[in-house]
N, C-alpha and C positions, 0 to 999 in steps of 0.2 A: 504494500500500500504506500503511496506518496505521502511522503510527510508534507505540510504544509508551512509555511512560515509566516510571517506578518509582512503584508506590504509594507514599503516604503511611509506611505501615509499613515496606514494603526498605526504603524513601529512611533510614530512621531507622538498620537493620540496616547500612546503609553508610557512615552518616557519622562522621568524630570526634567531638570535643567542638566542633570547627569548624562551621559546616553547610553544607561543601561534599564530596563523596563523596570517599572515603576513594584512595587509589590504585589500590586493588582493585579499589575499587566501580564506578573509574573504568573501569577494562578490560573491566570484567564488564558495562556499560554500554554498550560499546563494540561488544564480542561482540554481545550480544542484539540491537543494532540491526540490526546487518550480519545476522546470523540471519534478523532479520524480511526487512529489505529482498530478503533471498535467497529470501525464500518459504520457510525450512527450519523454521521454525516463525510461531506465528501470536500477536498479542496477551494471546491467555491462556497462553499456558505462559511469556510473557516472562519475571513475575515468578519465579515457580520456578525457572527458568534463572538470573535474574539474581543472586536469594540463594546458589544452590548452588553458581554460580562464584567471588560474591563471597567465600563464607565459604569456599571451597575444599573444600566437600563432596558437589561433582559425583560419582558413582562412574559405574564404564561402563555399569551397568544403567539410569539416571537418560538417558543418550547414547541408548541405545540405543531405550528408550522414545520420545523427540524424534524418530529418528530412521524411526520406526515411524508416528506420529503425521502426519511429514511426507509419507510416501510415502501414507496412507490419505487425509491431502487432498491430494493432488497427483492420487491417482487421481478422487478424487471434483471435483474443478475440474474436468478433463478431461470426465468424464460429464456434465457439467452444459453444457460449452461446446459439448462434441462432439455 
């Protein structure tokens, strides 16, 4: 599976005035890999994911979308292998 990384602009959205991610950004970093590596999302929603957690303006509708997205490719893996 591809890891994903933070574009250029989150990478900015998370860090201090230091340029290393912020503690947040750091968690929220952390989340999104494991996410990937789980299969629960895929490359392109990382970033969205990554800013929404970092700035803590995930809501459940945002969850619930992900959550939506994952099962519609899980289904469609499945068709493709099966």
């Amino acid at each position: 599976m591809i890891k994903s990384t933070p574009t250029r602009h989150s990478q900015q959205l998370l860090t201090g005035a230091a340029s290393a991610l912020t503690p947040d950004g750091q968690v929220a970093q952390r989340i999104v890999e494991q996410l990937i590596d789980e299969g629960l999302i895929d490359a392109t929603q990382a970033e969205s994911v990554l800013v929404g957690l970092a700035g803590g303006a995930a809501r459940s509708a945002d969850w619930r979308f992900v959550a939506e997205t994952a099962m519609t490719m899980e289904v469609s893996n499945a068709a493709v292998a099966g």
